[in-house]
C-alpha positions, 0 to 999 in steps of 0.5 A: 496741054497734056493729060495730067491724070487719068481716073476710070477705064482708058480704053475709052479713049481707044474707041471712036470719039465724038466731041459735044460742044456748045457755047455758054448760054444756051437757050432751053429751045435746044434741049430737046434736040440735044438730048434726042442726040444723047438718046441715039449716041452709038453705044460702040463709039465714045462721048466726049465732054466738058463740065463748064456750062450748064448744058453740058453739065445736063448733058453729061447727067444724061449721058451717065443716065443713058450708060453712054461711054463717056470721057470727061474733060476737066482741067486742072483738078477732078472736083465732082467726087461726090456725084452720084451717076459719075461714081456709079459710071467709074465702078462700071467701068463706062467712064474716063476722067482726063485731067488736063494741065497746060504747059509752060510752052502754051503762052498766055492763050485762054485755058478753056480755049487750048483745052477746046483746041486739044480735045478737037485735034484728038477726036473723030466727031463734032456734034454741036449744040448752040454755038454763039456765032461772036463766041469763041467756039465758032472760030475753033470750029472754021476748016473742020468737016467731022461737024454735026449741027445738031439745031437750026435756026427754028429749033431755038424759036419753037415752042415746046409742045408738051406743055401741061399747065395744071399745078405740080402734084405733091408726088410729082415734087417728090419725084423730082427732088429725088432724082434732083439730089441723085445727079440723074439731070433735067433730061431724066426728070422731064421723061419721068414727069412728062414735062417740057424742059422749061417746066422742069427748070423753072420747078427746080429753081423753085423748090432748091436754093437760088443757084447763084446765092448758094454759090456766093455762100460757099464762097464766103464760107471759103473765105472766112476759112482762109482768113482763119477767122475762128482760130486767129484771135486778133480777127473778128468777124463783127456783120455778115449780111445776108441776101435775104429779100420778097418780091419788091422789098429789098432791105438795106443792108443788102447794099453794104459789103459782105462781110465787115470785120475787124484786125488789131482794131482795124476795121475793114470790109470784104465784098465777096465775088465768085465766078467761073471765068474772069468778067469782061466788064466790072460794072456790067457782070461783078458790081455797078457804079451805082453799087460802088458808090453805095460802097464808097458812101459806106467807107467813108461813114464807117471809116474803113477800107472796103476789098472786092475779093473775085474767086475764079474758076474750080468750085466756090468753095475752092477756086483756081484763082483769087484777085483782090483790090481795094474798092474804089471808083478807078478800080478797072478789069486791068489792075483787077486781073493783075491783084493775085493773091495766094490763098495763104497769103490773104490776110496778110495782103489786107492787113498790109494795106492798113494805115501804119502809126507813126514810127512803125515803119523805122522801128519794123520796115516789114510791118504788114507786108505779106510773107513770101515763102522763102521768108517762111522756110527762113524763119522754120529753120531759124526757129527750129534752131532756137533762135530768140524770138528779139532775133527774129524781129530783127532779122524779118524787121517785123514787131513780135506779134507779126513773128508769133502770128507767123509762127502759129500760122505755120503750125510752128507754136 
């Protein structure tokens, strides 16, 4: 790993460090102890801290809130441009941004677990959240002394003492939908309103959109952008189910594939999938064998290819990484890990996957096949020179509208 880019006051990282770490599924029964750490942190002293789970992303709201020095820790690319405490942080100068990128020389080692192994090496301090005693964290930790448990066994057990069971007023909604929508976090919230931590959660989920629907919608946007379905008009996007349902009545087109769309009178089907990490277990955490049975029913009816296309990391609506694979019962974590797909390349890779009509193949031997990106420089230039476009059918063995498509795909026409 090295720092990449640095945004914000780098004198931070000049000042005693203290890292904040915690496992991904963290109970709501350590909240309270962890932000009374927030609350106490020596102002003299830098925290440290990462954006990847939902703890530490309402950690670093309260420490922002508190106007606690802090350095973030990102990997690969700054994405929260537009949170309202981490602007007003960087203009008063009490908070770095480190960008970091992983080597060549770094192997194949998990990204998250060589950031969690830099960061450890460069500060003074640990304190710890919940640490899952199987997760990875747990072994990172093994030989070091500069650690301060933060929780024992009982906190995660104890009930919250505060609770108020009587009904949220409406200036009570109010007041935390502002403070909601103006990053400040749950800890802020809850000293506001005087409620446990649960109860705030739990208010929020209410009152805003389901966290993982509005997730799976920018990622469906993004894809409908990279596909390029509002410019290309030989693509139509003909159904986009939605995840609408109540209590107990789930309507049945909520087992058919995201999107269903359709490519020189092609039909085919994308189900859309975003994640922060790659899944252990397809069948456990992205789709059930009973789900893709339904699937399978489904393209057999309907006579079309269904695609399960996985985001990875960075945002829904930007992610690090895309796999793509067909659809079927053999479909494993294996071959799924090993389908990459570039972002400019997506349509390309589903279309070449198409059954192809007789004598397609012998008269344009690259028919659907995804261009790489030596052919596009190849064909620029070639193009930028005149070349006819019979030439360059011939030369890319591909029919006149795969070289007109490519040509416009690369603002070329």
């Amino acid at each position: 790993m090295r720092i990449a880019r640095t945004i914000g006051n780098k004198e931070l990282w000049r000042r005693e460090k203290t890292l904040f770490l915690t496992s991904r599924m963290a109970p709501m029964g350590c909240y309270e102890k962890v932000f009374r750490w927030v609350e106490e942190f020596d102002r003299w002293q830098c925290a440290v801290c990462f954006n990847t789970s939902e703890l530490e992303e309402e950690v670093l709201k309260a420490l922002l809130v508190c106007h606690v020095p802090t350095t973030l820790v990102v990997t690969g690319k700054f994405r929260n441009t537009y949170n309202v405490q981490i602007e007003q942080a960087l203009k008063e100068n009490r908070l770095l941004v480190l960008v970091l990128q992983r080597e060549e020389s770094d192997g194949k080692c998990f990204e998250a677990r060589l950031r969690n192994q830099w960061v450890i090496a460069q500060v003074q301090h640990i304190a710890c959240g919940y640490i899952n005693p199987n997760g990875s964290i747990f072994g990172l930790l093994a030989g070091h002394s500069n650690i301060k448990l933060l929780l024992d066994k009982n906190d995660l057990r104890a009930a919250e003492s505060n609770e108020r069971p009587y009904r949220w007023t409406v200036a009570e909604d109010k007041r935390l939908l502002r403070m909601f929508y103006e990053d400040m976090g749950i800890h802020a919230i809850h000293k506001a309103v005087g409620r446990p931590y649960s109860t705030v959660y739990r208010r929020i989920k209410s009152l805003t959109m389901n966290d993982e629907l509005l997730k799976g919608r920018e990622f469906e946007d993004h894809v409908l952008e990279l596909l390029g379905v509002a410019s290309n008009d030989r693509l139509t996007l003909k159904e986009w189910r939605g995840d609408k349902s109540l209590p107990g009545i789930y309507p049945e087109g909520n087992s058919n594939p995201d999107l269903i769309l359709e490519y020189d009178g092609h039909p085919f089907a994308i189900e859309c999938k975003w994640r922060s990490h790659l899944p252990n277990d397809i069948s456990k955490e992205l789709l059930s064998p009973a789900r893709v049975a339904l699937f399978e029913r489904y393209a057999k009816e309907r006579q079309m290819p269904i695609f399960l296309l996985l985001g990875i990391g960075g945002l829904p609506s930007d992610p690090d990484l895309l796999l793509l694979a067909q659809l079927d019962e053999n479909l494993s974590l294996n071959t799924l890990s090993k389908s990459f797909v570039r972002s400019e390349n997506l349509l390309e890779h589903i279309v070449a996957s198409f059954p192809q009509p007789s004598g397609m193949k012998g008269k344009h031997p690259n028919h659907g096949a995804p261009w790489r990106e030596e052919d596009d420089k190849k064909l620029a230039e070639l193009f930028r020179n005149n070349t006819a476009i019979p030439d360059l059918m011939t030369i890319f063995g591909r029919s006149r509208s795969g070289i007109t498509s490519r040509l416009r795909k690369l603002n070329l026409t």
